[in-house]
MDAnalysis code that builds the backbone (N, CA, C; Angstrom):
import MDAnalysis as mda
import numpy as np

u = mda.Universe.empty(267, n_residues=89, atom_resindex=np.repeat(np.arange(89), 3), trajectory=True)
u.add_TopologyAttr("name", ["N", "CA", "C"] * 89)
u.add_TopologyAttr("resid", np.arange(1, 90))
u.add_TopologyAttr("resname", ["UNK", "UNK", "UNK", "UNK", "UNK", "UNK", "UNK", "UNK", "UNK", "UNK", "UNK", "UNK", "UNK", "UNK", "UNK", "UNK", "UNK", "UNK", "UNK", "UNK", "UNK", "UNK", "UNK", "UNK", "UNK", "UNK", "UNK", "UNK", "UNK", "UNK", "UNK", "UNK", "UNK", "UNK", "UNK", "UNK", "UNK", "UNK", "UNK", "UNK", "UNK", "UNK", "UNK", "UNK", "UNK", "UNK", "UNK", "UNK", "UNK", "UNK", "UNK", "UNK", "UNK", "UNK", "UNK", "UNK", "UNK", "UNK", "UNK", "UNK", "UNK", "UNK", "UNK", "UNK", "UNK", "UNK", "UNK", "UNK", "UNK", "UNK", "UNK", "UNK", "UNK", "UNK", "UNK", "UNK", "UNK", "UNK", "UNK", "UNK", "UNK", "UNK", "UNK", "UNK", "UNK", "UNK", "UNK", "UNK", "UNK"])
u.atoms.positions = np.array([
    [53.574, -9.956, 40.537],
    [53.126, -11.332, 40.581],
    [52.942, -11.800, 39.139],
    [53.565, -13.052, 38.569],
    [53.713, -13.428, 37.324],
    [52.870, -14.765, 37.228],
    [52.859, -14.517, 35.974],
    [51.326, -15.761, 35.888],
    [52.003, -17.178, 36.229],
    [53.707, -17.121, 36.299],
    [54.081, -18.629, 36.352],
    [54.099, -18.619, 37.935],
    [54.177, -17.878, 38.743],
    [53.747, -17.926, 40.409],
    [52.066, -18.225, 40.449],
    [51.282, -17.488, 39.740],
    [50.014, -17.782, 40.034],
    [49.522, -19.289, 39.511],
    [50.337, -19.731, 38.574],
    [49.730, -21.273, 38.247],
    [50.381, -22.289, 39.552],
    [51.615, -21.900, 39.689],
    [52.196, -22.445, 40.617],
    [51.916, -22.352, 42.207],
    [51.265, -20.892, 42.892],
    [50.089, -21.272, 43.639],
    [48.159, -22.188, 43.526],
    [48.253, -22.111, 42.321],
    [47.262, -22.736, 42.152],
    [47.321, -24.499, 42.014],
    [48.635, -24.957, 41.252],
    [49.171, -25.825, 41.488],
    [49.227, -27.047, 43.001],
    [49.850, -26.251, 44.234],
    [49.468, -26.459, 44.876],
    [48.479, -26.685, 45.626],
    [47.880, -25.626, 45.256],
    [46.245, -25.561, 46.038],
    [45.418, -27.236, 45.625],
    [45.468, -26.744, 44.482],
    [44.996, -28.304, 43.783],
    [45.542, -29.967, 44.247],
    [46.654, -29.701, 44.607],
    [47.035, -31.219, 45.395],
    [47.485, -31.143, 46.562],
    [46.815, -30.191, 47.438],
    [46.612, -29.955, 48.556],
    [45.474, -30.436, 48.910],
    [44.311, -30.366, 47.859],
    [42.626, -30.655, 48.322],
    [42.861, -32.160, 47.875],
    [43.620, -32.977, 46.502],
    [43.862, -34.222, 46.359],
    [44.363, -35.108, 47.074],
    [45.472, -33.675, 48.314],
    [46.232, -34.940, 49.017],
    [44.993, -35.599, 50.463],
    [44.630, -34.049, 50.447],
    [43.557, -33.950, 51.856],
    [42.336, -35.052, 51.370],
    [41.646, -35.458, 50.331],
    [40.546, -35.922, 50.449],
    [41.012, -37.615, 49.476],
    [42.008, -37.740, 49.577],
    [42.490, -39.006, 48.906],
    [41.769, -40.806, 49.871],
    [42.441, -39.712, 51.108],
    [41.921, -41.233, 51.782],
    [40.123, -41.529, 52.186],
    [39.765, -40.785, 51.792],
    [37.860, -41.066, 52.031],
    [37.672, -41.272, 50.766],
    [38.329, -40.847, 49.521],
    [38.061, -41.276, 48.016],
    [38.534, -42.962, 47.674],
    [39.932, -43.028, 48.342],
    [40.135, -44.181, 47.839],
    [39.538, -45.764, 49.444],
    [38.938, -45.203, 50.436],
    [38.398, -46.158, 50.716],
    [36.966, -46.022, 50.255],
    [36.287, -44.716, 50.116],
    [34.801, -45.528, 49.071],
    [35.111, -45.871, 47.981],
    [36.087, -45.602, 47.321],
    [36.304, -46.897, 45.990],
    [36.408, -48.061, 46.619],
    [37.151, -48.537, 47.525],
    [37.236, -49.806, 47.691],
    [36.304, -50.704, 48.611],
    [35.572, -49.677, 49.080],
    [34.493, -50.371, 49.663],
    [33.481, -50.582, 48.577],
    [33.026, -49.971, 47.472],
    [32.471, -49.745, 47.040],
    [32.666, -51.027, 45.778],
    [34.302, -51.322, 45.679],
    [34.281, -52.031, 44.255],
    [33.982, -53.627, 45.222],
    [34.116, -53.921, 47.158],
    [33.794, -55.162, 47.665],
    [32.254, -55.179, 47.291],
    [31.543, -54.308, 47.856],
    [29.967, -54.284, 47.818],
    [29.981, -54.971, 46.103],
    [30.145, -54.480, 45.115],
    [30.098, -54.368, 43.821],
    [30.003, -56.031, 43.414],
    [31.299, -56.632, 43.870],
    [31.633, -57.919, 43.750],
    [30.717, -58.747, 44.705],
    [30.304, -58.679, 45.878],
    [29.447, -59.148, 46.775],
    [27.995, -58.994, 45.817],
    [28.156, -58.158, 45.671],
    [25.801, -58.249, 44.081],
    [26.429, -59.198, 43.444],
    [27.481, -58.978, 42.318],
    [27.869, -60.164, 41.365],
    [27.588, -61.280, 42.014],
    [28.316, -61.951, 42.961],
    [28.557, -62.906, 43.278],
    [27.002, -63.641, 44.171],
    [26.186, -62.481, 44.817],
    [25.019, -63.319, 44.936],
    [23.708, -63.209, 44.183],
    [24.319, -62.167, 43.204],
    [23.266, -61.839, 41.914],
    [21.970, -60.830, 42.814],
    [22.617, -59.797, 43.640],
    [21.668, -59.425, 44.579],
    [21.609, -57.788, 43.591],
    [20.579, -57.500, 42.998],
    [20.534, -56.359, 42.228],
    [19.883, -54.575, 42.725],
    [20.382, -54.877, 44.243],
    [20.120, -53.738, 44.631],
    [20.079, -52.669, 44.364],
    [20.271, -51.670, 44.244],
    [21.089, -50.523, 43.255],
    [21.377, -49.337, 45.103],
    [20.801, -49.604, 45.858],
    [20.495, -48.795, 46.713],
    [21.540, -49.497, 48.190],
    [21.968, -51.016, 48.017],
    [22.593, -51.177, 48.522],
    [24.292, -51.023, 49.059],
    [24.423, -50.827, 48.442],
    [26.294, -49.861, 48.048],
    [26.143, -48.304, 48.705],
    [24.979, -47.859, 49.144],
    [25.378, -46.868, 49.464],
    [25.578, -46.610, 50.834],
    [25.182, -47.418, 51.520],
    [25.049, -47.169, 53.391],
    [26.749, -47.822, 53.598],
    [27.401, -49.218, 53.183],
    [28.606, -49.110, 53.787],
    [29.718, -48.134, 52.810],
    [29.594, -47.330, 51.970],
    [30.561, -46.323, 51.298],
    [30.164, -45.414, 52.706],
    [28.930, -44.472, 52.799],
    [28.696, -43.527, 53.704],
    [29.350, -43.945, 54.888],
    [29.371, -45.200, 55.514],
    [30.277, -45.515, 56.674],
    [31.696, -45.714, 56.613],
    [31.890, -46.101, 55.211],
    [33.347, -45.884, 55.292],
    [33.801, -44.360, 54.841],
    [33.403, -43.860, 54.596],
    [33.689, -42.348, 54.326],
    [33.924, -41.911, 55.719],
    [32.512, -42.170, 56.287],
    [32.385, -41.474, 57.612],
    [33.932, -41.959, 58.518],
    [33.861, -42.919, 58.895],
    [35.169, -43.737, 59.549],
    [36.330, -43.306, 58.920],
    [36.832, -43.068, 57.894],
    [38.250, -42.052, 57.546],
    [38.113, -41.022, 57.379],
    [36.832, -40.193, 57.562],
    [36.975, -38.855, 58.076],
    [37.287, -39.149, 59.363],
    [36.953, -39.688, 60.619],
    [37.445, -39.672, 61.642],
    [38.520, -40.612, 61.535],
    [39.123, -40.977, 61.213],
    [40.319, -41.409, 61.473],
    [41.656, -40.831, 61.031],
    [41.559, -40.238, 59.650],
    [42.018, -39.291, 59.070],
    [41.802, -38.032, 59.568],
    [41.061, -37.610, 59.858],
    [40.476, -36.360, 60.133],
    [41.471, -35.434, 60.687],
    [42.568, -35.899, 61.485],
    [43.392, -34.458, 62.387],
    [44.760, -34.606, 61.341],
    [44.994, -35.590, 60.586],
    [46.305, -35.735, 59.150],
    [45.442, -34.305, 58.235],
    [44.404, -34.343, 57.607],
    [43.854, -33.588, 56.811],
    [43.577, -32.276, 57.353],
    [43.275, -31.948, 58.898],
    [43.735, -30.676, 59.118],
    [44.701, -30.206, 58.967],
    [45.740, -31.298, 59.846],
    [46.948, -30.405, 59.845],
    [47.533, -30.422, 57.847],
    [47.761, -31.472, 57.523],
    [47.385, -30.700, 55.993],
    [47.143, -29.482, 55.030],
    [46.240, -29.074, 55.860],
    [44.759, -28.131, 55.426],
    [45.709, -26.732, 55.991],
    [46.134, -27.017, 57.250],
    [46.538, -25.923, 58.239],
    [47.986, -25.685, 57.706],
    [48.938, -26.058, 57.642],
    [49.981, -26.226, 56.565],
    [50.175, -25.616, 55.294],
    [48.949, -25.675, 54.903],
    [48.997, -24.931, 53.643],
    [48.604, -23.616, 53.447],
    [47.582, -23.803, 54.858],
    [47.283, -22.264, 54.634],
    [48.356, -21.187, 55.462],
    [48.925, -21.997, 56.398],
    [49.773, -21.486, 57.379],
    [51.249, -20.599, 56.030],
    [51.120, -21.665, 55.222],
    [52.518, -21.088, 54.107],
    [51.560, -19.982, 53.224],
    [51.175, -20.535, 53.211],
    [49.941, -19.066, 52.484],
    [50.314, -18.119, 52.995],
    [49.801, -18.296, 54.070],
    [49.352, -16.591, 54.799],
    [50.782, -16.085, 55.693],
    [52.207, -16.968, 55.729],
    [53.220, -16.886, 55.974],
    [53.954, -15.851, 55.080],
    [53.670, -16.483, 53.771],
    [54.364, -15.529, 52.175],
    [53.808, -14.615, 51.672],
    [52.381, -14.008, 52.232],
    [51.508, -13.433, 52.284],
    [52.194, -12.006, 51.184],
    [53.621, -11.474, 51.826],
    [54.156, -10.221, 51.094],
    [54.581, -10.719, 49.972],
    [54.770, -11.960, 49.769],
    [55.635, -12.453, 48.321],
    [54.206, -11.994, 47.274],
    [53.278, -12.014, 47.736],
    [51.780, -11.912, 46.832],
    [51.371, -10.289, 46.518],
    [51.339, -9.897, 47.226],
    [51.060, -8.708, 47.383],
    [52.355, -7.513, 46.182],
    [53.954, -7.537, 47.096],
    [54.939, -7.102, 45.810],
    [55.181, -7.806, 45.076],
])
């Protein structure tokens, strides 16, 4: 096993967890940058308010997303543990 296989499993691994957790990252950004603009705009200086609809939108594309990011998840490990002898000799 050569270190350019081991970066190159690690490689993967790494945008395997980017591809899996992309969509709960990029809807609390965007819920997060509406809330953001909604204080601006009524000068409402909550600091505590931004956090209950991110947690619901997180929550809501984990379940909606949720069986894409297994099988994802399952995919990767499935080739993992498929090539399992390529690791080993």
């Amino acid at each position: 096993m050569s270190s350019d296989f081991i970066i190159a499993l690690a490689g993967q691994a790494i945008y395997t967890v980017l591809k899996a957790s992309a969509p709960m990252l990029v809807l609390g950004l965007i819920v997060g940058l509406l809330v953001s603009i909604f204080q601006a705009t009524t000068q409402i200086q909550e600091q505590t308010l931004a956090f209950i609809p991110k947690i619901v939108a997180v929550l809501l594309s984990m379940l909606l997303f949720g069986p894409w990011i297994l099988n994802t998840l399952v995919d990767f490990t499935y080739n993992l543990l498929s090539n399992l002898y390529k690791y080993i000799g």
